[in-house]
C-alpha positions as CSV (number, residue, x, y, z in Angstrom):
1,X,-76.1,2.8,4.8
2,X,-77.1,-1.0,4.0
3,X,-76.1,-3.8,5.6
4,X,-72.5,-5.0,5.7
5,X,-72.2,-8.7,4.5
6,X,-69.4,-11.4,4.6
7,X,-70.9,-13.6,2.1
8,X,-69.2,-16.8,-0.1
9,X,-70.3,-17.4,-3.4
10,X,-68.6,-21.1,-4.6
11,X,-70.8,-21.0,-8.3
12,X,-68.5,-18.2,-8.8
13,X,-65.5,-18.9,-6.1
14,X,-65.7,-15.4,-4.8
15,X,-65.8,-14.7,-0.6
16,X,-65.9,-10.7,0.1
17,X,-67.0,-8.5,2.8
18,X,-68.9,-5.2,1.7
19,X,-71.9,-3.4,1.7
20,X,-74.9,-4.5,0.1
21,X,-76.7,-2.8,-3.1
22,X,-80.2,-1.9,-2.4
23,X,-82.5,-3.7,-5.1
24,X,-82.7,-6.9,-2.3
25,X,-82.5,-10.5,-3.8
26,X,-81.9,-13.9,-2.1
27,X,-79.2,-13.4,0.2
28,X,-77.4,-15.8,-1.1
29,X,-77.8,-15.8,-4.9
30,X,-75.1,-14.3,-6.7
31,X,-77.1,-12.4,-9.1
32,X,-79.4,-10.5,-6.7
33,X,-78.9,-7.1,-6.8
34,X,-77.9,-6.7,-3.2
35,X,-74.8,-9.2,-3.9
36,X,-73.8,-6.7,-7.0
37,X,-70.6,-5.5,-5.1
38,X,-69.2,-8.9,-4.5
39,X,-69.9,-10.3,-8.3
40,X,-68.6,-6.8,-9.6
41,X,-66.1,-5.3,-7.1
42,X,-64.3,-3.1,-9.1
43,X,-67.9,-1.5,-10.1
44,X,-68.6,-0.8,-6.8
45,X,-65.1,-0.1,-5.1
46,X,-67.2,2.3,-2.5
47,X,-68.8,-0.6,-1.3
48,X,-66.3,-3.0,-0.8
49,X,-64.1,-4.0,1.9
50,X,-62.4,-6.8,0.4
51,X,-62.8,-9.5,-2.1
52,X,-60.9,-12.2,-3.6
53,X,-61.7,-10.7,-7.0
54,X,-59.8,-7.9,-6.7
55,X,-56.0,-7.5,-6.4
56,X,-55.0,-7.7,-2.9
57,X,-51.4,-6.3,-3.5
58,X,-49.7,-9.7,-2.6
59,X,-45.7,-8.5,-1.6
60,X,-43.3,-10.6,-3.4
61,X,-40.1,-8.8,-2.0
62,X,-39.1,-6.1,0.5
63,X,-35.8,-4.6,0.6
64,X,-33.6,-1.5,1.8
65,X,-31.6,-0.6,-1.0
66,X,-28.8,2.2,0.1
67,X,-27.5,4.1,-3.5
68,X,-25.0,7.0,-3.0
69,X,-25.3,10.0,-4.8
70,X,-22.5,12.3,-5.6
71,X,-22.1,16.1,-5.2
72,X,-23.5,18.2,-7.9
73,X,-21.2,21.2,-9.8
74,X,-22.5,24.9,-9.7
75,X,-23.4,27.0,-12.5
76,X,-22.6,30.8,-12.8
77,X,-23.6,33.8,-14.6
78,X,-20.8,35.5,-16.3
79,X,-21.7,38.8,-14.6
80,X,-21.8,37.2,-10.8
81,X,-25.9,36.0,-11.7
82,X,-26.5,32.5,-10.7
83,X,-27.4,30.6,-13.8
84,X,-29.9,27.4,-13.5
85,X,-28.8,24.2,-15.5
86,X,-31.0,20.4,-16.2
87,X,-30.4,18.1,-16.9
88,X,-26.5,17.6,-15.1
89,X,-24.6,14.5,-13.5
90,X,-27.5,12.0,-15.3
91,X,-27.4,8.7,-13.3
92,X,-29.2,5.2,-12.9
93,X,-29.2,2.3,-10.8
94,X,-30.8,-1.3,-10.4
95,X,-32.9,-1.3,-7.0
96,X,-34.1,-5.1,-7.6
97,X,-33.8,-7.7,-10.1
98,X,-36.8,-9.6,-9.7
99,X,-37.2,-11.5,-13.1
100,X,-40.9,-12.0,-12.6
101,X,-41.1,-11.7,-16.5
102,X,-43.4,-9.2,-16.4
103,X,-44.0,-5.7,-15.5
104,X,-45.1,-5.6,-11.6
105,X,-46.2,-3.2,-9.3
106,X,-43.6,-1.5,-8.0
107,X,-43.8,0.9,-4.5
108,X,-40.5,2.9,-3.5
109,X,-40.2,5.7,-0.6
110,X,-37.5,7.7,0.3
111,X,-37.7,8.0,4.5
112,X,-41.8,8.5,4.2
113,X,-42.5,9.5,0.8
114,X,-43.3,7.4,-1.6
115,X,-41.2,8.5,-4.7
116,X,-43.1,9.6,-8.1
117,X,-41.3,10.2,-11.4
118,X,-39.5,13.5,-10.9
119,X,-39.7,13.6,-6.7
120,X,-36.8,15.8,-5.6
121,X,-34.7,14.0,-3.0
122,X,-33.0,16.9,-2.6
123,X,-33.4,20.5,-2.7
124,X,-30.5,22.6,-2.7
125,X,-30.2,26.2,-2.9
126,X,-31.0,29.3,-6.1
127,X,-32.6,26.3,-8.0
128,X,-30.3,23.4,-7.4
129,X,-32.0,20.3,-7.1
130,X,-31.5,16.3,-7.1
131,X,-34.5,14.5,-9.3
132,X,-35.1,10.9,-9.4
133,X,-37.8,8.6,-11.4
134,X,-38.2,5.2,-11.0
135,X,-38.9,2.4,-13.4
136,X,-40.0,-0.9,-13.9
137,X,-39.2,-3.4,-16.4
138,X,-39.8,-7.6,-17.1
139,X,-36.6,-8.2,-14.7
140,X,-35.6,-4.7,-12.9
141,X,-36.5,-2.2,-10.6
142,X,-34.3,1.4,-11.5
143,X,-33.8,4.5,-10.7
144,X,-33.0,7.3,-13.0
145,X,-31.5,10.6,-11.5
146,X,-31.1,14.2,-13.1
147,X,-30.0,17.1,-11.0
148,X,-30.0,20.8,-11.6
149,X,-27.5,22.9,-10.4
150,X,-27.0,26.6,-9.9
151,X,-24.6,29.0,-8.2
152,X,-24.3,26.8,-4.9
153,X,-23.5,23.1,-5.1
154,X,-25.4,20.0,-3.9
155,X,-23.5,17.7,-1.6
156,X,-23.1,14.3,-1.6
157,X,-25.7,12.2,0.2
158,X,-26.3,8.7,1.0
159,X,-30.3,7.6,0.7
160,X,-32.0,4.6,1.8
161,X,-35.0,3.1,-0.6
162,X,-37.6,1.1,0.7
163,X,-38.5,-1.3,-2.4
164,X,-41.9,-3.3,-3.0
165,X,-42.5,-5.4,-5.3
166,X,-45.9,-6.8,-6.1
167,X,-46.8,-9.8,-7.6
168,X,-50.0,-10.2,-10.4
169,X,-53.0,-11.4,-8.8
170,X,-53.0,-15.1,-8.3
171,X,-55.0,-16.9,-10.3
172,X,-57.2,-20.1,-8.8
173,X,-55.9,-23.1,-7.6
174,X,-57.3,-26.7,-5.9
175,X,-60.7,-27.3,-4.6
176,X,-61.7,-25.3,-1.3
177,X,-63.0,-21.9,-1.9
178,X,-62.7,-21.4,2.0
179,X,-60.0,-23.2,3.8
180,X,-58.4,-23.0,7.8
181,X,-55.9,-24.9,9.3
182,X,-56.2,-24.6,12.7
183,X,-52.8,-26.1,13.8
184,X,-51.0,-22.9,12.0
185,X,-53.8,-20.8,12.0
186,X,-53.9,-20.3,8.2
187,X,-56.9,-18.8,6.6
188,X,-57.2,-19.4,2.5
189,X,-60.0,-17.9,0.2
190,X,-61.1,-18.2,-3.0
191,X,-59.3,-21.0,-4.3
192,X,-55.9,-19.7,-2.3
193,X,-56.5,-16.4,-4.1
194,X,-55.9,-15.1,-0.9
195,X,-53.7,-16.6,2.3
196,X,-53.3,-15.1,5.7
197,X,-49.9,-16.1,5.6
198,X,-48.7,-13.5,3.0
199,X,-48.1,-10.1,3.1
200,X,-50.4,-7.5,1.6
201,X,-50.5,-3.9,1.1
202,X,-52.8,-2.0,3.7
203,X,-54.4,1.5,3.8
204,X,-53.4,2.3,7.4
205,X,-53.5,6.1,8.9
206,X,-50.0,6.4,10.2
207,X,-48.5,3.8,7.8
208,X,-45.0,3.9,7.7
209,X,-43.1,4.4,5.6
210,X,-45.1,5.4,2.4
211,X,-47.6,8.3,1.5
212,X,-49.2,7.7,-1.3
213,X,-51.0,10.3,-4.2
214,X,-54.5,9.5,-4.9
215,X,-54.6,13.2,-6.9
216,X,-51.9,15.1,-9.0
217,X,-48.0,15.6,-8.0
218,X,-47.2,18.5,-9.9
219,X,-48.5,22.2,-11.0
220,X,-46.7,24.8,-14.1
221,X,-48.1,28.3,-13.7
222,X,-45.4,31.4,-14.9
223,X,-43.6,28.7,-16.8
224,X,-42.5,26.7,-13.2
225,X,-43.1,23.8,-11.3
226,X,-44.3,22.9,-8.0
227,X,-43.8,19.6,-7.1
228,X,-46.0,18.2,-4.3
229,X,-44.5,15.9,-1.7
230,X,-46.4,13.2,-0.1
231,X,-46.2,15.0,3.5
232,X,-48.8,17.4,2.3
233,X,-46.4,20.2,1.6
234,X,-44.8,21.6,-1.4
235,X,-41.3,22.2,-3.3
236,X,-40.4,25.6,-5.4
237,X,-37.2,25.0,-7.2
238,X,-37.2,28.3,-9.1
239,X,-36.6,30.7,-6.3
240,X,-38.4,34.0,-6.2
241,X,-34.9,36.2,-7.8
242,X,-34.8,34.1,-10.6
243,X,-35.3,36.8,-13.3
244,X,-34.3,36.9,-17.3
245,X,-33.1,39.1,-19.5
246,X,-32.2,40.0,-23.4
247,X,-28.6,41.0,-23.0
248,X,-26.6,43.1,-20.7
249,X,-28.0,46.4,-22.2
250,X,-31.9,45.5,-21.3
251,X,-32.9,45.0,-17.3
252,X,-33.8,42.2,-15.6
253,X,-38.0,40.8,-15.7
254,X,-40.0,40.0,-13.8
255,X,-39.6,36.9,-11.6
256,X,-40.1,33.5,-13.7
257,X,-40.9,31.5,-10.1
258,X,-43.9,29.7,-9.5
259,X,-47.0,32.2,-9.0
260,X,-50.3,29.7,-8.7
261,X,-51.7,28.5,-5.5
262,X,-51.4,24.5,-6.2
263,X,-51.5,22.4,-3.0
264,X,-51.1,18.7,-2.8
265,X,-54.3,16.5,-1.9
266,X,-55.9,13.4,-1.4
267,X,-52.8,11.7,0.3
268,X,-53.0,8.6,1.7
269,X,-50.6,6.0,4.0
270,X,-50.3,2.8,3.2
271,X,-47.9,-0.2,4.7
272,X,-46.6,-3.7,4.3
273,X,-46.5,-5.5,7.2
């Protein structure tokens, strides 16, 4: 392992902490090979620790938004077989209006899982299961929510959403590329890319309340899904009697549930303090 350095750079108004390239250099010349992770950080994300180059994930807002969700119908077979229906009791809500004017990054968790397109916030019974998938436009923040039902209804629930929004990466202002104020304590860097006094997104092993994917959220194998969940565990929704058939003169097949061995990895925690 090299050397770790906390190194400034005001030709090119970049302060960052990492590790330095081998290929040595003058310590502080920008261009030396050893000072390659600060001039190009997201070349060398393995070595870097932070940098006012990159995008720090600056918080712009942090709310609890509460959305209640009805009770979902049931679905039956005409010959006493449950039956599984998508697609029923479609539903969206605004989360935030931010009107940043663009597109932001957007972070939302359900208790401590950050929610992905198609997360199932709840899981019922014979298939039945609440969907929801977020998105972001220039002004919103919404949720979109499906459900599938079977023979045994969902019930209504209440669920609170943790909502982040992120603003772009600020661009380079005044004339100090380091700056402290030591009757508030406030440390700037990089031209006020970066201020102590705002809130950032952290990688922090316990973080509460969101686990994040770094690696895939969903598997098909038998024609089925299994949908990871950011606790390391898994969800089915086609249960294991779920079987087909041609008519009521032919028998049943075999099951159509989820046969592969998928398991979810490479989660992460992160917060916002």
């Amino acid at each position: 392992m090299m050397a770790i350095a906390f190194r400034e750079f005001p030709t090119i108004g970049v302060v960052a902490i990492f590790e330095e390239a081998s290929g040595g250099g003058v310590w502080k010349d920008p261009s030396a090979p050893r000072n390659e992770p600060a001039v190009d950080p997201e070349g060398n994300l393995d070595k870097v620790k932070f940098s006012t180059l990159l995008d720090n994930l600056e918080v712009y807002s942090d709310d609890i938004v509460t959305i209640s969700h009805t009770s979902g119908g049931t679905t039956g077979g005409s010959d006493g077989q449950n039956q599984v229906s998508w697609n029923q009791g479609a539903a969206e809500w605004t989360l935030k209006t931010h009107s940043l004017g663009y597109v932001p990054l957007v972070l939302i968790a359900q208790s401590t899982k950050a929610i992905y397109p198609g997360l199932p916030v709840q899981q019922g019974t014979g298939g039945a299961a609440r969907y929801v998938y977020p998105y972001v436009d220039t002004t919103t923040v919404k949720l979109h929510e499906v459900r599938s039902s079977s023979g045994s209804a969902l019930s209504a629930l209440s669920i609170d959403y943790r909502v982040i929004v992120f603003l772009a990466p600020r661009d380079a202002s005044g004339s100090k590329l380091w700056d402290f104020d030591p009757s508030t304590g406030i440390l700037k860097l990089g031209f006020d890319r970066f201020s102590s006094d705002r809130s950032y997104l952290q990688v922090v092993a316990g973080g509460s309340p969101f686990g994040v994917f770094g690696g895939r959220t969903a598997d098909l194998n038998n024609g089925a899904p299994r949908f990871a969940l950011p606790d390391g565990t898994h969800y089915d929704p086609i249960p294991s009697n779920m079987q087909a058939r041609i008519d009521t003169r032919t028998g049943y097949g075999s099951s159509m549930a989820y046969g592969g061995s998928f398991a979810p990895t490479d989660v992460f925690q992160v917060q916002a303090p």
